[in-house]
SETOR-941296 format. One record per residue (C-alpha): residue in three letters; y negated, x negated, z negated. Coordinates in steps of 0.001 Angstrom, whole numbers, plus 500000, padded with zeros to 6 digits. Example, Ala and Ser with C-alpha at 12.3 -4.5 7.8 and 13.67 -1.06 7.14 Angstrom:
SETOR-941296
  res   north    east      up
  ALA  504500  487700  492200
  SER  501060  486330  492860
This chain:
SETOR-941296
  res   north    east      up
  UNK  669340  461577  644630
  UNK  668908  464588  647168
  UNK  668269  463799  650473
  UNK  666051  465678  653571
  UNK  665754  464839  657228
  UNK  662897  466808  658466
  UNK  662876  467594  661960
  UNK  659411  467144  664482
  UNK  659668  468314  667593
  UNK  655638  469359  668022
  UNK  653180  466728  668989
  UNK  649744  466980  670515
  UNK  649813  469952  672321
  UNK  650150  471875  668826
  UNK  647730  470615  666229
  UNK  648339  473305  663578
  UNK  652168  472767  663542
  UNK  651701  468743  663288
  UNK  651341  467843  659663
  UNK  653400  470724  657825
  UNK  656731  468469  657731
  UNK  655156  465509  657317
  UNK  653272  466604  655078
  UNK  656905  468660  653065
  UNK  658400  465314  653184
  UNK  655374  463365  651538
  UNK  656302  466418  648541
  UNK  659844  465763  648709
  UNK  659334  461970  648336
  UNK  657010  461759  645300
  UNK  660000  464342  643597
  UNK  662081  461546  644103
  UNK  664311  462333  647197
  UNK  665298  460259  650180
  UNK  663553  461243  653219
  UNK  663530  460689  656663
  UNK  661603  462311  659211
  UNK  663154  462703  663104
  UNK  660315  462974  665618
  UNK  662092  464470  668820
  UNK  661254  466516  672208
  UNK  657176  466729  672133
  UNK  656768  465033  668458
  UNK  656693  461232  669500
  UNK  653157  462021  670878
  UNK  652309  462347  667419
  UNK  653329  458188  666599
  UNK  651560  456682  669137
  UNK  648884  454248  668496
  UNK  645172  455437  668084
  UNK  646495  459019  668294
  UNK  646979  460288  664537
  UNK  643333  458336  663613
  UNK  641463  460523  666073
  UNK  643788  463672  666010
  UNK  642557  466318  663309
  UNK  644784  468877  661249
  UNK  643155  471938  661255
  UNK  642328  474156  658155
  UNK  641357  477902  658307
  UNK  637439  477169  657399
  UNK  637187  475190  660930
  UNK  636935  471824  658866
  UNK  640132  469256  658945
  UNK  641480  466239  658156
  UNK  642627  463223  660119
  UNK  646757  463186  660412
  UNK  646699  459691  659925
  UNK  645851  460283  655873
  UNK  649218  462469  656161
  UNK  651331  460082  657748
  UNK  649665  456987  655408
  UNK  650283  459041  652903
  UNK  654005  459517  653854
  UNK  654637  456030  654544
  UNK  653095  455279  651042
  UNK  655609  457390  649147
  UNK  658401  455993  650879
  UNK  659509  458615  653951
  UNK  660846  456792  656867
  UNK  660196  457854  660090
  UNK  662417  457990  663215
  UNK  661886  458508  666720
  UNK  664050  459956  669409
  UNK  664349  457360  672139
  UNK  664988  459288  674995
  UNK  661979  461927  673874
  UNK  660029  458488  673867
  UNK  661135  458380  677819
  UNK  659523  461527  678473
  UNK  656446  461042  677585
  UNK  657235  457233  679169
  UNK  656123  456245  675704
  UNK  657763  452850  674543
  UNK  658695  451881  671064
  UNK  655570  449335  670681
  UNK  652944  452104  671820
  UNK  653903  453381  668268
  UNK  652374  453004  665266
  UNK  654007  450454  662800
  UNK  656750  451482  660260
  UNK  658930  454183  663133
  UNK  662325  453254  663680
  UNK  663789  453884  667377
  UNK  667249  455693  667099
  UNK  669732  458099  669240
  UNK  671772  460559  668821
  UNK  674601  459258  667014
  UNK  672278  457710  664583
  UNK  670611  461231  664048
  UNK  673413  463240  664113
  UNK  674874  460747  661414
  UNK  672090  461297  658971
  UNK  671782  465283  659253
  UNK  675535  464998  658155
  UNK  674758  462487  655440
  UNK  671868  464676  654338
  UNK  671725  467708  651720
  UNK  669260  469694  653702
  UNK  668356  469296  657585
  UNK  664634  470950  658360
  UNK  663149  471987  661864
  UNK  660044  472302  662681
C-alpha cells in the first residue's frame, strides 16, 4: 500500500488554499493509500473547534462549501490527521480546543513518517 503525508501549513488567514490537501488526501484514501495529513505553522487554526463548521471554501462562482464536509469527509475515508504541537503554541491553541480525531505530535514523530512515506506533499 502507498503511502502520503500531506503537508498544511495555511489556516484561516488563507481560505482558498485550506481544503486542496485535505481535500488530495480524501482522493488518495478512497484509492486505497495510507494517509496522514501534518497541520503545521498557520494550519492548526484550521482544527480548532467551531472553526471548520462556520469557515467556507471558496469556489470561483462566489458560492462555497463548509470545510467541515472536507475534513468529515477525510476522517470518513480513513486520513489521519496530525498537528504540530509547538505551531499549536503559537496560536496558544491547546490540543482539546481541537476538533476530535487530531493527533498531537513533534518533530521526531513527523520527520519519522515523511521518511516512512512514498511521497511527502506541501502545501
Amino acid at each position: 500500500m502507498a503511502s502520503v503525508i500531506y503537508v498544511q501549513t495555511n489556516g484561516v488567514e488563507a481560505p482558498r488554499r485550506s481544503a486542496t490537501p485535505i481535500y488530495l488526501a480524501s482522493t488518495a484514501a478512497a484509492m486505497d493509500c495510507e494517509v496522514g495529513i501534518y497541520f503545521t505553522i498557520d494550519g492548526c487554526t484550521l482544527l480548532e473547534k467551531g472553526v471548520a463548521e462556520s469557515f467556507i471554501v471558496p469556489k470561483h462562482d462566489g458560492t462555497g462549501a463548509p470545510l467541515s464536509t472536507f475534513i468529515t469527509q477525510a476522517l470518513d475515508l480513513g486520513v489521519e490527521f496530525y498537528v504540530c504541537q509547538p505551531s499549536l503554541d503559537l496560536h496558544g491553541l491547546k490540543h482539546d480546543d481541537l476538533i476530535d480525531g487530531v493527533r498531537m505530535i513533534g518533530g521526531a514523530a513527523f520527520n519519522d513518517m515523511a521518511l516512512e512515506a512514498d511521497q511527502v506533499i506541501c502545501f
